[in-house]
C-alpha positions as CSV (number, residue, x, y, z in Angstrom):
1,X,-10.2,55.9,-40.8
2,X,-9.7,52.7,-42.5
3,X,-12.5,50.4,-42.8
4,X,-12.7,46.5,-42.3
5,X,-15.6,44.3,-43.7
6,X,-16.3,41.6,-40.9
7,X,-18.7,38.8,-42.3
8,X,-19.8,37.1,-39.0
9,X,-20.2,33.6,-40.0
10,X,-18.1,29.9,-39.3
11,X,-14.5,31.4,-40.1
12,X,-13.9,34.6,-39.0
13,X,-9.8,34.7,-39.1
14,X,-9.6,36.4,-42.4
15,X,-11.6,39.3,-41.3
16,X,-8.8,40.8,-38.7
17,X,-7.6,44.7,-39.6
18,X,-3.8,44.0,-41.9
19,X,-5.5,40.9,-43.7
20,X,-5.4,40.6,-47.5
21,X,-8.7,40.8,-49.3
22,X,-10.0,37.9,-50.2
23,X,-13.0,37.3,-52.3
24,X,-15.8,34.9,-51.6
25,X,-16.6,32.8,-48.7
26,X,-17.8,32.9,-45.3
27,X,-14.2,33.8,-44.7
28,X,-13.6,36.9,-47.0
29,X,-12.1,39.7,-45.1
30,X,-12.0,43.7,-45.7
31,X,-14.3,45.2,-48.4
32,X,-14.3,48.8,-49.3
33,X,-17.3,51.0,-47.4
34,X,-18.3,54.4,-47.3
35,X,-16.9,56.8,-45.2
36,X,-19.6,57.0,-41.9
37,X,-17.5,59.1,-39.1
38,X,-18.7,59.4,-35.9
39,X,-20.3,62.7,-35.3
40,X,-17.7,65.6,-33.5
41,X,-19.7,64.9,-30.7
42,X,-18.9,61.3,-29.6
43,X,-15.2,61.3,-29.9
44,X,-13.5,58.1,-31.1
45,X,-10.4,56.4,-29.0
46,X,-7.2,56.7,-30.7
47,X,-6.2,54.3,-33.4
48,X,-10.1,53.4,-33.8
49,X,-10.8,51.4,-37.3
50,X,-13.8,50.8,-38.7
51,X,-15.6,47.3,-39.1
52,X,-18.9,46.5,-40.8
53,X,-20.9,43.5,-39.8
54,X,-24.3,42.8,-41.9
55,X,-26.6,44.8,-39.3
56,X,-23.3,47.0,-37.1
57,X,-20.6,49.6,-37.5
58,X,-18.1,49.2,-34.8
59,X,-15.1,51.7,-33.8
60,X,-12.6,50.0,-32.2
61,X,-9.5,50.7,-30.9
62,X,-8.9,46.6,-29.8
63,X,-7.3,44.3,-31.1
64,X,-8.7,42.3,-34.2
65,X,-9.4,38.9,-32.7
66,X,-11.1,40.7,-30.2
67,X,-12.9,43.2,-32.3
68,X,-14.1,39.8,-34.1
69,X,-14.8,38.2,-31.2
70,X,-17.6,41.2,-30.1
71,X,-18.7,41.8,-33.7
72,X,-20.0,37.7,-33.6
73,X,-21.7,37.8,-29.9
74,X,-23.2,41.1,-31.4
75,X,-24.4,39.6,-34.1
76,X,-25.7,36.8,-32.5
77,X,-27.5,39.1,-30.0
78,X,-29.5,40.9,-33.4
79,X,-30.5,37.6,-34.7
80,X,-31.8,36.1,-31.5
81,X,-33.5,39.7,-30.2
82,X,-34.7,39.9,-33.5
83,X,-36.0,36.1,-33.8
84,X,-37.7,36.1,-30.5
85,X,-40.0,39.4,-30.9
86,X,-40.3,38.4,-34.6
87,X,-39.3,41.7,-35.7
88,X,-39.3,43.0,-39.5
89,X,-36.4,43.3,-41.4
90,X,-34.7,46.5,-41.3
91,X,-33.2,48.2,-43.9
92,X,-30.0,47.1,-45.2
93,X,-27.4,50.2,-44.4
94,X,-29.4,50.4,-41.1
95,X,-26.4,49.3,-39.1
96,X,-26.2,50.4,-35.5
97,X,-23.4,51.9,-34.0
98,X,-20.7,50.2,-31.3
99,X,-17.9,51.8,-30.0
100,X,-15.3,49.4,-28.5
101,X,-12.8,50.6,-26.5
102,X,-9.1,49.3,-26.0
103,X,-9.4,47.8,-22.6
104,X,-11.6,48.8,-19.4
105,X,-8.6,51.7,-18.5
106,X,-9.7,53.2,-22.1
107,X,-13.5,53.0,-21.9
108,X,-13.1,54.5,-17.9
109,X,-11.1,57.6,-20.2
110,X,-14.2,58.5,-22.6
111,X,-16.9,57.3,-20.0
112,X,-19.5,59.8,-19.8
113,X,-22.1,58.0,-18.5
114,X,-21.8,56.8,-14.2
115,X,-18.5,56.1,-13.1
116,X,-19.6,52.6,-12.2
117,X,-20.6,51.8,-15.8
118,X,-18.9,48.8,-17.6
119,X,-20.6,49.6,-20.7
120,X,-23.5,52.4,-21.5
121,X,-25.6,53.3,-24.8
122,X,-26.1,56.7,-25.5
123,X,-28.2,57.3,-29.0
124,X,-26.6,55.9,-32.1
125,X,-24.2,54.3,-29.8
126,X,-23.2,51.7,-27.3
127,X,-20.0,52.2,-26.0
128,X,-17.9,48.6,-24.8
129,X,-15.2,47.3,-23.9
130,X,-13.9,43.5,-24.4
131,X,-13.3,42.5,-20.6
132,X,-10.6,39.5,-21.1
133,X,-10.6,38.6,-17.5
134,X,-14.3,37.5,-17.7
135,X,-15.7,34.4,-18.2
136,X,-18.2,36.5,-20.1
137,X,-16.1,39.0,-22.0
138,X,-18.3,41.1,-23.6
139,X,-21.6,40.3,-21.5
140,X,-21.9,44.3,-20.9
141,X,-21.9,45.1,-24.3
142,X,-24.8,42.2,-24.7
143,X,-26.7,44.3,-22.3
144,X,-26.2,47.5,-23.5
145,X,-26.8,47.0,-27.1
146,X,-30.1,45.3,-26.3
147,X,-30.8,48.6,-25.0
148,X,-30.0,50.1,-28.3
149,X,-31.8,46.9,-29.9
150,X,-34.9,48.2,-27.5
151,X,-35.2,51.4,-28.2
152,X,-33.7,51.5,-32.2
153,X,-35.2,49.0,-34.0
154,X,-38.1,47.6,-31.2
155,X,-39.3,50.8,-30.1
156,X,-40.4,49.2,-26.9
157,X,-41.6,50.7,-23.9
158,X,-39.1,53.0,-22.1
159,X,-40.2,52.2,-18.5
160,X,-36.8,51.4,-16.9
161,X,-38.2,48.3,-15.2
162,X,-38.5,46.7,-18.8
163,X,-35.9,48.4,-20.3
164,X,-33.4,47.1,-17.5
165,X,-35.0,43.8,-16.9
166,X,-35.2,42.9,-21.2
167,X,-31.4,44.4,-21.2
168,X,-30.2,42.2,-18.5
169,X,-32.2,39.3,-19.6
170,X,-30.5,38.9,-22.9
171,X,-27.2,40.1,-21.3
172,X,-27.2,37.4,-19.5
173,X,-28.3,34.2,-22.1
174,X,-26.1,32.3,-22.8
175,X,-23.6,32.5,-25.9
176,X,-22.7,29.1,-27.6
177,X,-20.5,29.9,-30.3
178,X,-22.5,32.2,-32.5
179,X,-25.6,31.7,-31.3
180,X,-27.4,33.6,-28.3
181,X,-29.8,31.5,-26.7
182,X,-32.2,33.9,-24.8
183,X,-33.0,32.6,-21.5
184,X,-30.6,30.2,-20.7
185,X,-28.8,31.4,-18.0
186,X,-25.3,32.4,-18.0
187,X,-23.5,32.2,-14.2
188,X,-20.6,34.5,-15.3
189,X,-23.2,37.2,-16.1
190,X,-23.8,40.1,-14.2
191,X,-26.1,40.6,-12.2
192,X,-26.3,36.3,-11.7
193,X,-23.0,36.5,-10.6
194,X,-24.4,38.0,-7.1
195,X,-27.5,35.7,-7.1
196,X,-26.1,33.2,-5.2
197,X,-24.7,35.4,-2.6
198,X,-28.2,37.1,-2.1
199,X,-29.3,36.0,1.6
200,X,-33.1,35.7,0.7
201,X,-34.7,33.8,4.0
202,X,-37.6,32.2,2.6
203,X,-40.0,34.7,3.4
204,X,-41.2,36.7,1.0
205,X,-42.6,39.2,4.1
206,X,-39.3,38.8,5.9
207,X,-37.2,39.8,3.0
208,X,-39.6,42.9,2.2
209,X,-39.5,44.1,5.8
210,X,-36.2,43.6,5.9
211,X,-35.1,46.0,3.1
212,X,-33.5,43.1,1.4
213,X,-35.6,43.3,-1.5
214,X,-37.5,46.3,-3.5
215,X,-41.2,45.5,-3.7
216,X,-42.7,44.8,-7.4
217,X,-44.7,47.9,-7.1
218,X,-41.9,49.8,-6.5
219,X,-40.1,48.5,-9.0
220,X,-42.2,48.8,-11.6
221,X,-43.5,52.6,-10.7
222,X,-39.9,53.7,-10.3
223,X,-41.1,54.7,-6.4
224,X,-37.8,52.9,-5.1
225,X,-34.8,54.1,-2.9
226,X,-32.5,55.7,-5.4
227,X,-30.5,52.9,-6.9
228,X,-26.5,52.6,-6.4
229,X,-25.0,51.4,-3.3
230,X,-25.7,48.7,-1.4
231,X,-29.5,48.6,-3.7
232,X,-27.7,48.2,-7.0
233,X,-27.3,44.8,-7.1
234,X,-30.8,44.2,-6.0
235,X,-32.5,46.2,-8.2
236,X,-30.9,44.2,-11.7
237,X,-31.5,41.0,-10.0
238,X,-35.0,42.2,-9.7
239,X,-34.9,43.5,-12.7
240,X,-33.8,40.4,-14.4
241,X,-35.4,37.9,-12.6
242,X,-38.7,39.5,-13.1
243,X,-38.1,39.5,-16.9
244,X,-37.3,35.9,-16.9
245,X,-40.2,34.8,-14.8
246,X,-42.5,36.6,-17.0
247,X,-41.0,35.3,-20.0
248,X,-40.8,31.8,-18.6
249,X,-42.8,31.1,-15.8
250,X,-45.4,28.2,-15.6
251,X,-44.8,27.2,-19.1
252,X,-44.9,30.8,-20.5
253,X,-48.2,31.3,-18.5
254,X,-47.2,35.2,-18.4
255,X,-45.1,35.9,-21.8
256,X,-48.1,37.0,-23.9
257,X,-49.3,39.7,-21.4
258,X,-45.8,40.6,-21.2
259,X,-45.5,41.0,-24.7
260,X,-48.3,43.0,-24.8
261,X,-47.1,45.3,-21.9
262,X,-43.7,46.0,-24.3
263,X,-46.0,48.0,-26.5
264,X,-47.1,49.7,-23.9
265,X,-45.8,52.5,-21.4
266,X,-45.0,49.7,-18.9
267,X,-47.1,51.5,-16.1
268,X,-48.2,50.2,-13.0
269,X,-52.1,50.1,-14.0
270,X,-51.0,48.4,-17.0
271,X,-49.1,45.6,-15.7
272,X,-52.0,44.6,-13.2
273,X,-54.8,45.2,-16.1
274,X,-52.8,42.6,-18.1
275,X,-51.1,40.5,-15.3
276,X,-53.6,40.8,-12.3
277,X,-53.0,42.5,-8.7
278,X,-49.0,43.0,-8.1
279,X,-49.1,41.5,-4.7
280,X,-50.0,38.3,-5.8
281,X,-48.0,38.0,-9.3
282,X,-44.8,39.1,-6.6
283,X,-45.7,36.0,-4.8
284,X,-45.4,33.7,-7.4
285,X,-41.8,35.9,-8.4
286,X,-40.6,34.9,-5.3
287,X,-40.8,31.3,-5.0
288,X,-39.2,31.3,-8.8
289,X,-36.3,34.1,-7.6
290,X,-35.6,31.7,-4.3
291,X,-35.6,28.3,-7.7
292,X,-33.5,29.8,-9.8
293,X,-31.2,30.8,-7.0
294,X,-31.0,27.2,-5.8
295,X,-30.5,25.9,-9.3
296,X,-27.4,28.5,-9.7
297,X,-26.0,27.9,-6.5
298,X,-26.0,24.2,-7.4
299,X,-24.1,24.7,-10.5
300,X,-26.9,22.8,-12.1
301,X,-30.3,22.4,-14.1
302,X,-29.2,26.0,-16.1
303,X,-29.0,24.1,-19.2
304,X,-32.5,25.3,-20.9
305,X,-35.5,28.3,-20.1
306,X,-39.0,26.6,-20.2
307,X,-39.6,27.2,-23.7
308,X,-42.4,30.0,-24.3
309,X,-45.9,30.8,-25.5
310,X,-46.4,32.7,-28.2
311,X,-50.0,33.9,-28.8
């Protein structure tokens, strides 16, 4: 397999696979590796190189401007995951693993994980594709290497409304150039794509009755109807919107508790021992799910999250 150094910085051009070495630079290009195969077990798509980022090892069978183009938002996604839960370094050959498939066709061939997937992670790897008719071209693989972000070098709570709603809250930041900027909402990002489209009434007891939305409590203790169908959708704007309320709600009123609740198990009893009684914190979720709607809808006021506290 032949190997190409990628150094994720301002100039990127030299580091596409068939380019000369060149030493020095933001722009230097390939640089021997060691040999790191994928186990027998995850098979590779045909034609996959090798590329080494500072923290990833990514397997891809796209093309190199593309390859580059993921290796950057990837890197971009470890500084800002790492920056914003302060996080230790880790160690240097600790890189994590990304497999990136030719186009969607080529990642529905080795997808073993639902049918419906775009993208999945599946310990050491998360498995992509770079989706060139999206606004957002690699906003799955943001997503799903948060997850391996999560549970790799975080070692957060596995609860799958925290897992879900951290995933699709970085997923779904915004990318400016080579820097993710966690928070700031990105339209052409699923699930804010169907935000707009989500015919919430007002009421919060309408929309509950209703089966429109998946109560909080349901949510959190996993109790819900089975999600897929027409509750897919629902279920990651719940679970993003409830990430981003926490995180940035009132100022940040909620972001310590949250924090805390990471290092947790993410249970029921724990969210209410650190947040107060479900019923009322969904309330408050509400009114900020129907504001963030409006502001997306409007095409408007998405420019910055409420910056948080950290305590």
């Amino acid at each position: 397999m032949r190997m190409k150094r990628i150094v994720v910085a301002c100039c990127l051009a030299a580091a596409c696979a068939g380019c000369p070495d060149r030493g020095g630079g933001q722009g230097r290009a390939a640089a021997a590796a060691p040999p790191a195969p994928a186990p027998a077990a995850t098979p590779l798509p045909p034609q996959a190189r090798e590329y080494r980022t500072d923290h990833y090892a990514i397997f891809s069978a796209a093309p190199p401007a593309q390859t580059v183009r993921v290796a950057t938002a990837a890197e971009a996604l470890y500084r800002a995951y790492g920056e914003f839960f302060a996080l230790p370094p880790a160690a240097a050959d600790a890189r994590l693993r990304l497999i990136l498939y030719r186009d969607r066709a080529q990642f529905s061939a080795f997808n073993t994980s639902m049918p419906w997937a775009e993208a999945y992670y599946r310990t050491p790897y998360c498995h992509a594709y770079f989706d060139q008719n999206s606004d957002s071209p690699y906003h799955w693989m943001l997503h799903e290497a948060t997850h391996q972000l999560h549970a790799e070098r975080a070692g957060f709570a596995r609860a799958k409304w925290i897992n879900e709603g951290v995933a699709s809250y970085f997923g779904a930041s915004r990318l400016d150039g080579a820097r993710l900027r966690p928070g700031t909402i990105d339209p052409g990002a699923y699930p804010i794509w169907w935000l707009p489209d989500l015919p919430l009434s007002g009421s919060l007891e309408r929309d509950l009755r209703s089966g429109l939305l998946i109560p909080l409590r349901q949510l959190i203790d996993d109790s819900g109807p089975p999600i897929g169908g027409r509750h897919l959708n629902v279920y990651y704007l719940e679970y993003w919107s409830l990430s981003h309320f926490l995180f940035h709600y009132d100022g940040g009123r909620y972001a310590a508790a949250y924090r805390r609740l990471l290092r947790g198990r993410g249970t029921l009893a724990e969210f209410e021992r650190e947040l107060g009684p479900v019923q009322a914190i969904q309330a408050q979720w509400y009114a900020y799910l129907l504001e963030k709607r409006a502001e997306i809808a409007d095409g408007g006021a998405l420019a910055q999250a409420t910056p948080l506290r950290r305590r």
